[in-house]
C-alpha positions as CSV (number, residue, x, y, z in Angstrom):
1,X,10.9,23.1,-4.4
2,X,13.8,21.5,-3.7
3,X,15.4,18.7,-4.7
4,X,15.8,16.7,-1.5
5,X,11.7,17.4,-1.2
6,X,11.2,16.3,-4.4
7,X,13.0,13.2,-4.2
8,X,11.3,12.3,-1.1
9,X,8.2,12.8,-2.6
10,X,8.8,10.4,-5.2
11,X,10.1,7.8,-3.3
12,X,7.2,7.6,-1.0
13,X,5.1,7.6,-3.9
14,X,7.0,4.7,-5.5
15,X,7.3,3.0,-1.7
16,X,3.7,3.1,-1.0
17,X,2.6,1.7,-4.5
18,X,4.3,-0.7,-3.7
19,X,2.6,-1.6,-0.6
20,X,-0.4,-0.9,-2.1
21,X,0.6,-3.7,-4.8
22,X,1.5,-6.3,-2.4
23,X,-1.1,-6.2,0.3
24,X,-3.1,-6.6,-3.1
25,X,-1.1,-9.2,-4.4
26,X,-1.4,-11.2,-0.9
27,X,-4.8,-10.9,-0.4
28,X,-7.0,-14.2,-0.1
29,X,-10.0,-12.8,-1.8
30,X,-8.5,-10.3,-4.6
31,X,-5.0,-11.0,-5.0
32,X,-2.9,-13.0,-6.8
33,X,-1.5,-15.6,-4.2
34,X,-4.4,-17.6,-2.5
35,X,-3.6,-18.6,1.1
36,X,-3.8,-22.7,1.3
37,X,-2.7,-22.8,4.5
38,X,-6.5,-22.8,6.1
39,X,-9.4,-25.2,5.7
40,X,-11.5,-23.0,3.7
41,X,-11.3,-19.7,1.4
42,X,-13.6,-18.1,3.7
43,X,-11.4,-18.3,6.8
44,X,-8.6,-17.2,4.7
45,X,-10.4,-14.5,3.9
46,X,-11.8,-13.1,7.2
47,X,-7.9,-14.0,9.1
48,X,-6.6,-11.4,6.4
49,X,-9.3,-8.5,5.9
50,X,-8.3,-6.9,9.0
51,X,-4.4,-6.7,7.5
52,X,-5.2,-5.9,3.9
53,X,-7.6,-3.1,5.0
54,X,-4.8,-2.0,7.2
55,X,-1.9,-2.0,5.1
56,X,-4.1,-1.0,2.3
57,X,-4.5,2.4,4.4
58,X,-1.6,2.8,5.7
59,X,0.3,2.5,2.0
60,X,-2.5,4.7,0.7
61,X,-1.2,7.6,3.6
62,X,2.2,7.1,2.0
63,X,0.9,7.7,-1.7
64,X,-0.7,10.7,-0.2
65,X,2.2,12.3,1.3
66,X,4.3,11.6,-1.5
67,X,1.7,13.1,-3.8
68,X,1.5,15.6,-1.5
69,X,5.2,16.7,-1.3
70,X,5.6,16.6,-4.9
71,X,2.9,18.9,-5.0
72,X,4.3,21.7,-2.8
73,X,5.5,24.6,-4.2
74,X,9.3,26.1,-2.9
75,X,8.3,29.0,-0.4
């Protein structure tokens, strides 16, 4: 493996637990920062599911081809 491969692979592992950590972090229901910009904590919660569950995903697929990368072996 080379080193250019193995660097990318650990920076989209580091990148994408990072997303993973914020759309966390920003979500109404299991995060850290509750959104008090709504009337209620259930509309907070059903503006944002669609957003976390997406950018949940989407970081997840990063983690995965970092993981992925760091596991290939030089051919």
């Amino acid at each position: 493996m080379t080193r250019d491969t193995k660097r990318s692979g650990f920076s989209l592992l580091i990148v994408g637990s990072l997303g993973v950590m914020f759309f966390w972090a920003t979500d109404p229901r299991f995060g850290m920062f509750a959104s008090e910009a709504t009337g209620s904590p259930a509309d907070a919660i059903r503006d944002a599911a669609v957003g976390t569950y997406v950018g949940l995903v989407g970081s997840g697929i990063v983690v995965l081809i970092g993981l992925w990368l760091l596991a290939k072996r030089a051919a």
